[in-house]
Phi, psi and omega in degrees: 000138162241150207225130161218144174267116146216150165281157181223119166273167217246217140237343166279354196091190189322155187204101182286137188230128165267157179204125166216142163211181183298174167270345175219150173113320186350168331289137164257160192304143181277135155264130143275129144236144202263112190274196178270188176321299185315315176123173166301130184222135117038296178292293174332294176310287164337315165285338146296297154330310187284323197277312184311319179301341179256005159088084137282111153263102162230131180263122195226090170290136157300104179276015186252008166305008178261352186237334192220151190270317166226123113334098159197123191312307177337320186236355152260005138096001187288122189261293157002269186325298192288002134278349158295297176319268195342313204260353161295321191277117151266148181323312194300315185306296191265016156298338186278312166322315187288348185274342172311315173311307218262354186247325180303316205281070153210336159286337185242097194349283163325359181254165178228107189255017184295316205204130184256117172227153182214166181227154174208124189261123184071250147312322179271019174285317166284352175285317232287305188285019188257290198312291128032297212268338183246011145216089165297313182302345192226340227224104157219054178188123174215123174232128189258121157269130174031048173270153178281175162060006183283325192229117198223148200271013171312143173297328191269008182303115172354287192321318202286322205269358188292350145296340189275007179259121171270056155249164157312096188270174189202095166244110187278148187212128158308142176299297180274083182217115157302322187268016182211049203290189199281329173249056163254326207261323182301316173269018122314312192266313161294336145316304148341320195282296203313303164322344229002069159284157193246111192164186168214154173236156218218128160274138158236110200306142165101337187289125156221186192298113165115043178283276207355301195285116152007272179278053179211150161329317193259010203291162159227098218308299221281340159313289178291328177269005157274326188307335181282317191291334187301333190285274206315313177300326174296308159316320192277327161301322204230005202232032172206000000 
């Protein structure tokens, strides 16, 4: 595998991104992945990593670089701060970063960047369908985990735009989530039905917002590796 820490500038400025893909076999398909709340990490990285092992180009921007270079609530225990940073990220903002991604990953021969996937967890679910609707021509697979924020009383509200997107959605919901409750996620999937978006939203029984993650409290091993096979199959469809 090769990994590289680079800045990709901005219109906002320096913008640090990890990028990992295999070392051969190139080109591969580009994955963005969009992180949660919490900030850049280790698990993030790892997680990337498990998607590159499956002949990935994936790039994972920090998105709080307009206010901080690094982040992560874990070790500064600030909750506070990370709702600021969080509530700082608008859909446009980070729909414009992936694209930064998505104009880098096209310069570099290993990447193949014609078809586009992206994934985004919590905060970053609704980022995933901002990307989806404002490039349908390159973005054609987006999947939301316990993402938050899909139906909002916003003009930019996820629900609305999903006409302008031809990619494939994928949305997983936690059984229990107060930042996602269940009838958020029902006028999401009707809006999809309404829409004839082409995709599904998926309940995960047992469940609670951040089962995905490894290292958090709340994971659920059997959850989180459906979510992963849900990723691969998604990816296999549509980015190949």
């Amino acid at each position: 595998m090769i990994e590289h820490h680079l800045d990709l500038t901005t219109p906002d400025g320096e913008m640090p991104t990890f990028i990992v893909h295999p070392d051969s076999g190139g080109p591969h398909p580009l994955v963005v992945f969009l992180m949660d709340a919490p900030g850049m990490r280790e698990e993030l990285h790892d997680m990337c990593r498990r998607l590159a092992t499956s002949g990935y180009y994936v790039l994972a921007p920090m998105l709080y670089y307009r206010d901080v270079r690094q982040y992560n609530v874990f070790e500064t225990g600030d909750r506070d701060r990370m709702f600021e940073l969080m509530n700082n990220v608008s859909n446009a903002q980070a729909s414009a970063d992936a694209k930064v991604c998505m104009n880098f990953a096209q310069s570099d021969p290993a990447a193949n960047a014609s078809k586009v996937g992206t994934v985004g967890y919590c905060m970053s679910g609704p980022f995933t369908i901002a990307l989806a609707a404002d490039y349908p021509s390159q973005v054609t697979a987006a999947a939301s985990i316990h993402g938050v924020a899909l139906v909002t009383d916003a003009d930019d509200s996820p629900h609305l735009r999903l006409s302008e997107a031809n990619a494939e959605i994928y949305v997983g919901a936690a059984e229990t989530d107060s930042y996602a409750p269940q009838e958020m996620i029902d006028a999401f999937a009707a809006a999809m039905n309404e829409s004839g978006s082409k995709g599904q939203v998926e309940w995960y029984p047992g469940t609670e917002h951040g089962f995905a993650f490894a290292e958090r409290p709340l994971y659920d091993k059997q959850s989180s590796e459906r979510h992963w096979e849900r990723l691969h199959d998604l990816f296999r469809r549509n980015l190949h």
